[in-house]
C-alpha positions, 0 to 999 in steps of 0.5 A: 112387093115381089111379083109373080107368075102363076105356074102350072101344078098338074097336067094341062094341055093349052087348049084345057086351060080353062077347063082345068082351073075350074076343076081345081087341077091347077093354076098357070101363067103370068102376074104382074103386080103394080101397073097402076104406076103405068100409063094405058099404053104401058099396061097394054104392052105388058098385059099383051106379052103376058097373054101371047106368052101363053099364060091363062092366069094373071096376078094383079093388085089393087094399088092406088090409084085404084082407077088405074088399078081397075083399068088394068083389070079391064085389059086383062079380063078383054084379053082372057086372062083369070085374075087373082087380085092382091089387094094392098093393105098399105093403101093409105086410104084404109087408114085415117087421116091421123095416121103415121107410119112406122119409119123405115130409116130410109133403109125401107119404106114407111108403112102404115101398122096393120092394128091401125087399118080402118075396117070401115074404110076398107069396107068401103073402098073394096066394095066401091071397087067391087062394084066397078069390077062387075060394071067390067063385066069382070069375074075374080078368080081369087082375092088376096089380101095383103102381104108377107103381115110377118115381116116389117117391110109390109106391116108396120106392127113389127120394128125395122132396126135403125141400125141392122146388124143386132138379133131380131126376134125368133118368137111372138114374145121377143118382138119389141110390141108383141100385143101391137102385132096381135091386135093387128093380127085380129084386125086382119082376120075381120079384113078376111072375113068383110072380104068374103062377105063383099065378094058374096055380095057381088055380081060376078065374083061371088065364088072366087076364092080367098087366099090369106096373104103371101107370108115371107119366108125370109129367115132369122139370119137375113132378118138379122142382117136387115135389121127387121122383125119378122116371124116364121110363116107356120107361127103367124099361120097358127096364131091366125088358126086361133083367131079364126081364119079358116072359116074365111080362107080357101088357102094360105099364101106363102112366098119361097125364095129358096137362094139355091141352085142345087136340087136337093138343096132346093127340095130341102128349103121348100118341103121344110116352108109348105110344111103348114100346108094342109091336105084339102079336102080335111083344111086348107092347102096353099098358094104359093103367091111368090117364089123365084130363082135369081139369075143377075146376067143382064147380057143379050142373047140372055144365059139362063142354064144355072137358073133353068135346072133350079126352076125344073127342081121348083117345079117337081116339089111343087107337082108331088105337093100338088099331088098330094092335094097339098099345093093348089096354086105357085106364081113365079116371081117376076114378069118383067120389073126385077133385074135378077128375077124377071122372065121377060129378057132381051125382048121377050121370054127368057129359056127359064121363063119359058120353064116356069109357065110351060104346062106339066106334061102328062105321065 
């Protein structure tokens, strides 16, 4: 899972953070997702950097063991950060006992296929982790459910290649189980709609918004070299158009990773992936859930120039599409977990980090 930092889409000055989300202006700040795997004192440490970094806003998941999910939501909340939840679809307990996952060939994890989630049973434990969420005295900025359902290391419906090196599919029909991959996608859109219905059904997050899971914009040709199936992001966003979706989303999830440093390269690569965004006051505009610049220096003091010019070009596609009511929400990628695209650096936030959740500044 790529992890993420929320950051600012329109012009917010520090002490109008809250104020500014509210309205719909834009979303800043820092995600980390994950820290059930880490002890109390360990989501202490890192959820207070996030929090006198600056940032208002964190993503954090919804991961077994969800005690320990839940606890870190706690920790957020008392320290004021707004929270989005990513909630894992792979939790092996949205799936029966009986269920086996598709291999990754010990290339990739195994994982679980989405047109065998259990609806009931994720009825049951979002609600049951609902419940204990208002016992916190949490609000939900937003829920998002699951993540990148296009690309096989997150949906089991589509086929990692024993060996990589073959062409992988470009369309729905040339997957190795095109009906499988549907009948998940149907499965997906009833998990959007019992979402929004939990959410209604809560004391403290009734309004929070529903973001569609964080699609790959992985491309065929690392798809080849992988070895794994995926689809473009636009494709499975309209085949979940057809299905329904709109009526249980607020936005669509992308994730961007351009592997560029140049900046009209970079304007480039993300005009062309937000394409599907809507305008939305007439459909749906998009979050972007994930995105990053790889910088792999691992000295200290850290040398971030190369990456810091990228980030800027990020950022200014990002404001025009917000501007253009096109783009609500962008979470960088990653606070303090991935060597080549971590913010945290050599103790604390690095130049391009700094970059990356600084507010817009006003014209």
């Amino acid at each position: 899972m790529l992890l993420a930092a929320l950051v600012l889409l329109a012009p917010l000055a520090s002490g109008q953070a809250t104020l500014a989300a509210d309205a719909g202006v834009g979303r800043f700040g820092v995600n980390r997702l994950n820290l059930a795997w880490l002890d109390r004192a360990g989501q202490e440490r890192v959820l207070g950097e996030i929090a006198a970094s600056g940032a208002t806003h964190v993503r954090l998941s919804l991961s077994r063991p969800v005690d320990k999910s839940i606890e870190a939501l706690g920790i957020a909340n008392r320290l004021g950060l707004r929270i989005l939840l990513e909630i894992q679809l792979t939790n092996k307990s949205y799936y029966a006992d009986t269920v086996r996952p598709r291999s990754g060939f010990g290339r990739i994890w195994d994982i679980n296929r989405l047109s065998e989630l259990d609806l009931e049973r994720y009825r049951d434990g979002l609600k049951d982790a609902l419940k204990r969420i208002d016992a916190l005295g949490i609000r939900l900025d937003a829920v998002e459910p699951g993540n990148e359902i296009n690309l096989a290391g997150y949906n089991g419906d589509l086929s990692v290649y024993q060996k990589p090196g073959k062409t992988t599919p470009r369309r729905l029909n040339e997957l190795d189980a095109p009906t499988a991959f549907e009948s998940g996608l149907d499965k997906y859109v009833e998990a959007l709609k019992i979402t929004r219905e939990e959410l209604k059904a809560s004391a403290n997050s009734r309004d929070a918004k529903v973001i569609s899971a964080g699609l790959s914009d992985m491309g065929a040709k690392e798809a080849d070299r992988q070895g794994m199936e995926r689809l473009d992001p636009g494709e499975v966003i309209e085949l979940l158009k057809q299905r329904g979706m709109d009526e249980f989303v607020d936005a669509y999830g992308i994730h961007i990773y351009p592997a560029r440093k140049d900046p009209a390269e970079i304007r480039s690569v993300v005009t062309r992936v937000l394409d599907f965004c809507e305008v939305s006051d007439k459909g749906r505009p998009c979050w972007v859930t994930e995105w990053g610049i790889a910088n792999t220096a691992r000295a200290c003091p850290v040398d971030d120039r190369k990456r810091e010019g990228a980030i800027v070009a990020m950022r200014n596609v990002f404001k025009e599409h917000a501007k253009a009511k096109r783009l609500d929400a962008a979470y960088y990628y990653d606070w303090d977990t991935q060597q080549a695209y971590r913010l945290w650096r050599c103790g604390g936030l690095s130049p391009a980090g700094a970059l990356a959740i600084a507010p817009e500044k006003a014209n």
